[in-house]
N, C-alpha and C positions, 0 to 999 in steps of 0.2 A: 186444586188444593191450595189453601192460605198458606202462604209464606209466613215465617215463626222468626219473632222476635223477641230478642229478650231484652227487656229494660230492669236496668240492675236500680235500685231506688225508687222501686215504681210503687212505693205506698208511701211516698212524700210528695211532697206537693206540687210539684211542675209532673214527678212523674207518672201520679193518678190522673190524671187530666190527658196526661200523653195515652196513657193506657185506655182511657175512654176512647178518643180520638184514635188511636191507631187498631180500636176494634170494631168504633164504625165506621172503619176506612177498609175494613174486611183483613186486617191480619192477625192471626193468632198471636197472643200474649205472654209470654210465659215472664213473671214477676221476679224476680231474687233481690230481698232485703234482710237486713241483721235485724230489726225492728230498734234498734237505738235512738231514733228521732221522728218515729210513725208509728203508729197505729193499729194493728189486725186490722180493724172494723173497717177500714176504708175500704177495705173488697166489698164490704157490703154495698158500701154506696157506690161502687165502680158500677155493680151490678145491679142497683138499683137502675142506675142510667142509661146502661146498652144492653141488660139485660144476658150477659156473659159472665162467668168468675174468670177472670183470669186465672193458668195455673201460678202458683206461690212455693214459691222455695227460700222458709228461711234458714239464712247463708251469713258467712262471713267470708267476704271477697279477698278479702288477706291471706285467705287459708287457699291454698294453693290447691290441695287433694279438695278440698268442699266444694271447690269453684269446678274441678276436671269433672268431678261427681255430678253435678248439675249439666254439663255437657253431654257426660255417657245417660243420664238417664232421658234430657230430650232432645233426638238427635234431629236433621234437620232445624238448628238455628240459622238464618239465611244474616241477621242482622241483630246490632246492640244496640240502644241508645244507654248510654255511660251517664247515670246521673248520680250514683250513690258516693256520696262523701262528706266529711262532715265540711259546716259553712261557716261555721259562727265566725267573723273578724275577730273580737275582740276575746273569744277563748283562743283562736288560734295563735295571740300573740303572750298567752300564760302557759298554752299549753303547746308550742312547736314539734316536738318529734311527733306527739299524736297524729297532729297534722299530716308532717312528711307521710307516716309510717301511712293511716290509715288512704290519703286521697292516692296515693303514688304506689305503693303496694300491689290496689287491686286494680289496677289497670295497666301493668304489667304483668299480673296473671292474666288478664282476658287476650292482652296481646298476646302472647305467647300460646293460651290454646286454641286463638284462630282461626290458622291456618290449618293445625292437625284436625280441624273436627268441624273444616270448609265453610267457618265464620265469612262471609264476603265483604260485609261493611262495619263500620262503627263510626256513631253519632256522637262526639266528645262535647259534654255540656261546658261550657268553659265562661268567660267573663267580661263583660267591657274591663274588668278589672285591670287588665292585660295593658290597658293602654294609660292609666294613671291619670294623671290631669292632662288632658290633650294641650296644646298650644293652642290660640286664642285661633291663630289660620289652619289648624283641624278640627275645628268645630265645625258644624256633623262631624265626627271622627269616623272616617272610614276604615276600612283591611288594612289598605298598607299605609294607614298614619304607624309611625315609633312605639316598640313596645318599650313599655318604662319599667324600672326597676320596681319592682313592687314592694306597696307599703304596709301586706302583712305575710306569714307565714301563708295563709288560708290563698292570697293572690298569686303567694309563690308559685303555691304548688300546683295553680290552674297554668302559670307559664311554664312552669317543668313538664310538667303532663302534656302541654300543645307537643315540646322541644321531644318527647321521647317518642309521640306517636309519630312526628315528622321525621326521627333519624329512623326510626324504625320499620317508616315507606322506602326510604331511602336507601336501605340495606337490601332491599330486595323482597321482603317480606309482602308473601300473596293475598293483600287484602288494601280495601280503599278508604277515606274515612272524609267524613267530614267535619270544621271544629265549627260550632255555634258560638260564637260571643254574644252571649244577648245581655239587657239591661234591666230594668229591674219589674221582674213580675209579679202582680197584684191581683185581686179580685179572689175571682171564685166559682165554680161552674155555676149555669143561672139555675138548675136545679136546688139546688144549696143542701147537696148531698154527699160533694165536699169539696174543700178549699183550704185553709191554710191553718196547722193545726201545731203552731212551736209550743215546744217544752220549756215551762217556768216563762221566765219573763222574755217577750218578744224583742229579738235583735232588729226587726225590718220596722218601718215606718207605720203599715198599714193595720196590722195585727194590735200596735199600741194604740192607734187611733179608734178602731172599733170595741178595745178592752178599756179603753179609756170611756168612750160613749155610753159602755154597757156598765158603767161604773164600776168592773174589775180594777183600772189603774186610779190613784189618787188626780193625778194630771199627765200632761202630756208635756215632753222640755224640747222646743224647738232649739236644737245645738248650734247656734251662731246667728246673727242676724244682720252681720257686718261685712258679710260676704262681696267680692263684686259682682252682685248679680242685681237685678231691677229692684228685687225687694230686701235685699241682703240675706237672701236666707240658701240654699244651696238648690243645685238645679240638677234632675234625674230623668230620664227617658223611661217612662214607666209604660209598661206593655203586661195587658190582660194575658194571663196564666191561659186562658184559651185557646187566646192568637197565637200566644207562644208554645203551645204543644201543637196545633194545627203545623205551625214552621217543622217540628220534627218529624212529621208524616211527610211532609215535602221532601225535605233534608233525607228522610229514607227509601224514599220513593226515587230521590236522584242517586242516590250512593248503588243502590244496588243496580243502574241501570248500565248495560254492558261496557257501552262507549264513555262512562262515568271518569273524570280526572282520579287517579289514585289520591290527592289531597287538595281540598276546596276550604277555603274560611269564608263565613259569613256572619255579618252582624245582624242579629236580631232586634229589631225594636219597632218605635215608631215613625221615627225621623225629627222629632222634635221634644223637648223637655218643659220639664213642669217644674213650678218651684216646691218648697217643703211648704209654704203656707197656702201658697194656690191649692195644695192639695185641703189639706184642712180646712181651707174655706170653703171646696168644693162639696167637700162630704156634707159640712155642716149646711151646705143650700139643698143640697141632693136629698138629704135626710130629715133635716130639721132639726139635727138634735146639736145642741150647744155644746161645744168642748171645753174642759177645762184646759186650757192649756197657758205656757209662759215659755220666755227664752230664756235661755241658755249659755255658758259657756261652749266654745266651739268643742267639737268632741274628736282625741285624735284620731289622725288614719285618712279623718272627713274630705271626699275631693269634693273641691267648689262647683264646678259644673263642667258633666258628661253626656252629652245624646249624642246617635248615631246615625251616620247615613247607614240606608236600607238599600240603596237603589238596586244593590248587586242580589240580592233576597229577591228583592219583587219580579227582576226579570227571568234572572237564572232558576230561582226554584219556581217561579209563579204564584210566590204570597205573598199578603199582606196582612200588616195588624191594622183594623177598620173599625175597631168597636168603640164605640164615645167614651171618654174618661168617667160621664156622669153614670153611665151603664155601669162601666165595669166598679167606679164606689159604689151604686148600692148593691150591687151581688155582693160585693165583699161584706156590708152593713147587713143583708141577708142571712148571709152564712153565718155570721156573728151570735144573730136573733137566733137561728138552728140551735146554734149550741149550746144556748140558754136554754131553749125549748124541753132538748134532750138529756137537760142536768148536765153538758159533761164543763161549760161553765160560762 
């Protein structure tokens, strides 16, 4: 019989990709999203690609009776991967209690119906965020480099949410978890049936540079170029949306195993970083198409440069992220062209 998990966010973007990956890894799916920042139609293309719907519950994880409802109607859940909450940085610094309320809310409801309804695991999606601007001698920044004060609401509340799942193993509570800090995920499955689909204008890097290409943006504003980094522009540990849902099949496959730690942290990434213009420049050799782009004033929040050591990932769960950066830009420049294809834009 498939063991059954639910992935709360699973028609956004790390967690359709998860959801593909953890149904050709043979476990049942069952989806719960508010649809506030995704799509329906990505069931389509879930199902285009492994040829399964997932089941779909939409929910609002806040609501405490909608989230128990979701429990009694599929019983044997064995496992959660926790992706749903909102991300934007710079809303979350207009708009903070949303934040608190929405990211911290509903993962205190799934805590809490766990145990009654013999939840075993949870995969907490959480952030290099956690660790701020590493000191120059934590670079790779590992688990136990210093967690730093965080410099938005949106960061906060990915450190609140580690602190309540850890006082909450702590207390005795009959379940195990593991937290993912991973960095920053790109691309797009190489089908290009789906990938990275934000509302209005793109907060992440990649999403502008392909709306940029596709002449949706006027330009593109590299934010700082004074950086101390090689080319002065900022440096980020970018990992394919792929590699990084394959990590959560792992991470799930360890959580539920008997002898499993009750709480494990691991950093997701590559092990090395890319600058903001290597990437742009990348895309533009990988693809051929010319960017408009110009610098920028720095933009706040911005940390200078973040990548992660892996080592503890690759041995402990058995993965790695291995796909070439020039692979995973053009799936992303793929996906882009899909969208066009498809009118949605």
């Amino acid at each position: 019989m498939k063991q059954k998990i639910l992935v709360t966010g699973g028609t956004g973007f790390i967690g359709s990709h998860t959801t593909v990956e953890l149904q050709q890894a043979g476990y049942e799916v069952v989806i719960a999203d508010n649809l506030s920042n995704s799509k329906i139609e990505v069931l389509d293309g879930i199902e285009k690609i492994t040829g399964i719907r997932p089941s779909f519950e939409q929910i609002d994880l806040c609501n405490f009776e909608e989230t128990e409802s979701l429990f009694k109607k599929h019983k044997d859940i064995e496992g959660i991967i926790h992706f749903a909450a909102s991300k934007a940085v710079g809303e979350s610094v207009e708009k903070p209690l949303l934040y608190y309320r929405n990211n911290i809310t509903s993962l205190i409801n799934l805590l809490q119906l766990m145990p009654q309804y013999g939840v075993k695991g949870i995969i907490f999606s959480s952030s290099c965020t956690v660790y701020g601007q590493p000191s120059e001698e934590n670079l790779p920044v590992t688990e136990s480099a210093p967690i730093q004060t965080a410099l938005s609401p949106y960061g906060n509340t990915k450190q609140i949410n580690e602190e309540i799942i850890r006082d909450y193993i702590h207390s005795g509570a009959d379940i195990k978890s593991i937290i993912l800090r991973y960095f920053n995920p790109i691309g797009a499955h190489p089908s290009a049936f789906i990938g990275e689909l934000p509302n209005g204008v793109p907060n992440n890097l990649i999403p502008y540079v392909t709306q940029t290409a596709m002449g949706l943006r006027k330009e593109l504003i590299i934010f700082g170029n004074d950086y101390n980094t090689p080319d002065g522009t900022c440096i980020r540990d970018y990992i394919y949306v792929v590699d990084l849902a394959k990590a959560h099949v792992a991470a799930m496959k360890h959580v539920l195993k008997q002898d499993a730690s009750k709480l494990e942290y691991f950093n997701i990434g590559t092990g090395h970083g890319e600058s903001t213009l290597e990437i742009i420049e990348g895309f533009e050799k990988v693809t051929g198409v010319k960017l408009n782009w110009r610098y920028g004033p720095r933009r706040e929040g911005d940390i200078e440069q973040v990548w992660g050591n892996v080592d503890k990932a690759n041995k402990v769960l058995g993965w790695k992220a291995d796909t070439p950066i020039d692979e995973v830009l053009a799936s992303a420049w793929k996906w882009q062209k899909k969208l066009r294809e498809d009118g949605v834009m």
